[in-house]
N, C-alpha and C positions, 0 to 999 in steps of 0.2 A: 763712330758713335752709334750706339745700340737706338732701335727708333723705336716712338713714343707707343705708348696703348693707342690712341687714336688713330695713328698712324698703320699698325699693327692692322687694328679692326675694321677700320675701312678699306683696305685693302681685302682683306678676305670675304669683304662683303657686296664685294664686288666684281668677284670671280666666276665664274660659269662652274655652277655644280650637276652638271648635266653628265647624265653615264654612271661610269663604275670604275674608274681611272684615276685614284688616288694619288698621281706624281704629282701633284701641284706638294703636297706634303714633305717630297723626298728633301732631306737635313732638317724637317721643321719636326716632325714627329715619326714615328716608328711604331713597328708593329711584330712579334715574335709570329712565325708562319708554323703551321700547323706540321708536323713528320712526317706525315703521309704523303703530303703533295695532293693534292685536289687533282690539277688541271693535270696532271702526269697520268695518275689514272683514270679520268673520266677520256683523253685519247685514246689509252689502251679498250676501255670499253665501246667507245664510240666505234672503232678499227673496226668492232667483231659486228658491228648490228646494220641492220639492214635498213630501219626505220626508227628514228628516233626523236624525241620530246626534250626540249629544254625548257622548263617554264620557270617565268619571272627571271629572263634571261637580263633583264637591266640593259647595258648599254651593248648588250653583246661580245666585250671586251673577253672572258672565257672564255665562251664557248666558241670562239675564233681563235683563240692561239692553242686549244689542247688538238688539232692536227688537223687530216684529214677527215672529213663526214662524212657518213654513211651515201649512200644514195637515195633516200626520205628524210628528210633532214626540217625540223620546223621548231620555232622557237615560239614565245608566248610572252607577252609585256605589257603593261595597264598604262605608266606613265608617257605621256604622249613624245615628252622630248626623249626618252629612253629608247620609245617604237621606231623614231626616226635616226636615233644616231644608230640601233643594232641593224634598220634595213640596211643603212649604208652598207654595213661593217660586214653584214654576214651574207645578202644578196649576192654580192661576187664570188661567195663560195659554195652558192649553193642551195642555201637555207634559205627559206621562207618564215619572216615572221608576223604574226597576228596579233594584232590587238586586240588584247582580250581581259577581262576585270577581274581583279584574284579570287574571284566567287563561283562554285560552279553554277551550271556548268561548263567541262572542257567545251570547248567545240571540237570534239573528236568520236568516232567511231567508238564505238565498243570494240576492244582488242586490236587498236590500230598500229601501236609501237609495241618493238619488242625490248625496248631500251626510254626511260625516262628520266630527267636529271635535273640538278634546279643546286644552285648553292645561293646562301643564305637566304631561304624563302620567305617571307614576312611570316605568309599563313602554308599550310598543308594541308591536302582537300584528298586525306589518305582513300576515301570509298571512291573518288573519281581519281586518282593515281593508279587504283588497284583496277577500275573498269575499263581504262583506255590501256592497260597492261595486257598484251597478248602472252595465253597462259603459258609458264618457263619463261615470261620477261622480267624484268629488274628494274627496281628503282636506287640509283646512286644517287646521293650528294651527301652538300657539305652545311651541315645547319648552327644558325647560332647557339649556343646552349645555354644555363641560366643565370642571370646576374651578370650580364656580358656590357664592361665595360660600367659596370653602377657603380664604379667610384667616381665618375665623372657625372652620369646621371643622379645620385645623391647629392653628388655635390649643389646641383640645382634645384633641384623638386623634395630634399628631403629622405628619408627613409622612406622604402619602397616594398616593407615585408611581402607583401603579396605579390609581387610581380616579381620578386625575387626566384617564386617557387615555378615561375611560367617556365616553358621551355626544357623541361625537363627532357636527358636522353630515354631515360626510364616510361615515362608516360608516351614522347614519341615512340617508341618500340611498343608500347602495349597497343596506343593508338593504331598502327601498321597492322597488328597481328590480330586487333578487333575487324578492321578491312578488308581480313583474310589472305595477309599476305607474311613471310613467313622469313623475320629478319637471320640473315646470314655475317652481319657484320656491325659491330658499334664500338668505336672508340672516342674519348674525350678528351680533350686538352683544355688546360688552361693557359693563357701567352700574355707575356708580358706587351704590356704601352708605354709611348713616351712620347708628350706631348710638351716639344720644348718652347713654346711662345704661344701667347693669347689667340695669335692669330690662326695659329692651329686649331686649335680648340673650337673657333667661331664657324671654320671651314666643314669641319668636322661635324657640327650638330648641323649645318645648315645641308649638308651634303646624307648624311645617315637621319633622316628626320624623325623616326618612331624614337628614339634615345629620348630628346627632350621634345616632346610634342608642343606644335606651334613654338616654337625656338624663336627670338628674335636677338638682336643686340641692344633694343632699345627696351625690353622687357626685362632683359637680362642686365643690364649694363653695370650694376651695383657689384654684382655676385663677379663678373666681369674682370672686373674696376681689381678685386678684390683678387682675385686669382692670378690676373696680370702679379702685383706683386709679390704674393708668394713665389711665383714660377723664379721671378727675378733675383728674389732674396735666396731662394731653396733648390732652385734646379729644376730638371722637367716633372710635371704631374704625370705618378705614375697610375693608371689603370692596367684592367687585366682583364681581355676579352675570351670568350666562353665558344668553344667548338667543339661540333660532333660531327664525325663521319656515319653515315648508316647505308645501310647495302638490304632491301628485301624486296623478294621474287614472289612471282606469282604462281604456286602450283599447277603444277602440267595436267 
């Protein structure tokens, strides 16, 4: 017997959304992965650099499994339970991480990495990217791009015209190249979601917070209430999340 919405949503709301480790999800909802592979290449980069930057590394869970680290190896995280699950994770390999507020500035040198990386960054702080860039270093990752997942953010908060246009690859890459830094790589996908039970859903905002800001179940419950049966009646709600790869170096 399939278990009730209550059942469904207190359970997810009761979960530990600490890190960046999304298998609490695996059979409940899905997510189409980007063709490039993120973590495949940010290894192969990692392999070649000497001193390297991950910021807003989250629970550390990447930048642990794309290989071995350089021999400078420092990560950077604001959320306090994120600072302490990534020292676990990345401490025994090596990496040192800081806690540090997504605002500049870095706490770094001028020209201290030759290598810097970040996937899904909230914010981008392209003139302190480009200052803690040792000239000929690079910045890799993997950012969200626009309208990422707002059929499910619409679905709560309404149309979202202007936020819609946030996040642009276009405007990232102008941004980069006003910082004086000189992009060599941008691609974009769009990937299919499938979130097959309410409880998904609930894990999901409560877990990716900027989506539906100040999220709750007991604010939301109606909208909730209401989606629980479509899902039931219809199959899983589909969304479609928004990625950009970008790649830019710092003139030598």
């Amino acid at each position: 017997m399939s278990r009730t919405f209550e059942e469904l949503i207190t359970e997810a709301e009761a979960v530990s959304v600490d890190g960046w480790d999304f298998s609490w999800l695996d059979g409940r909802a899905t997510e189409q992965r980007p063709s490039w592979g993120y973590q495949r290449l940010l290894g192969e980069r990692l392999a070649s650099a000497s001193a390297a930057l991950d910021v807003q590394t989250g629970g550390g869970e990447v930048l642990a499994g794309a290989g071995p680290l350089p021999p400078a190896m420092v990560a950077t995280e604001s959320w306090p339970p994120n600072v302490a699950r990534a020292t676990g994770l990345l401490h025994p390999l090596g990496a040192i991480v800081v806690a540090d507020p997504d605002e500049p500035p870095l706490p770094f040198a001028d020209g201290a990495f030759d290598l810097v990386t970040s996937r899904h960054p909230a914010t981008v702080w392209w003139a302190e990217i480009a200052r803690v860039l040792r000239p000929g270093g690079a910045y890799f990752a993997q950012h969200v791009g626009p309208a990422s997942v707002f059929e499910l953010v619409e679905y709560f908060l309404g149309p979202q015209p202007e936020a819609r246009r946030a996040r642009h690859p276009d405007t990232e890459s102008a941004d980069a190249r006003a910082a004086g830094l000189e992009v060599v790589d941008l691609r974009s996908e769009r990937l299919r979601m499938e979130f097959s039970d309410i409880g998904a859903v609930v894990y999901f905002l409560r877990k990716v917070i900027w989506m539906v800001p100040g999220f709750t179940v007991d604010a939301h419950r109606d909208r909730l209430r209401a989606l629980d049966r479509q899902i039931r009646a219809e199959g899983p709600f589909v969304a479609h999340s928004a990625r950009f790869l970008i790649e830019a170096r710092k003139p030598v």
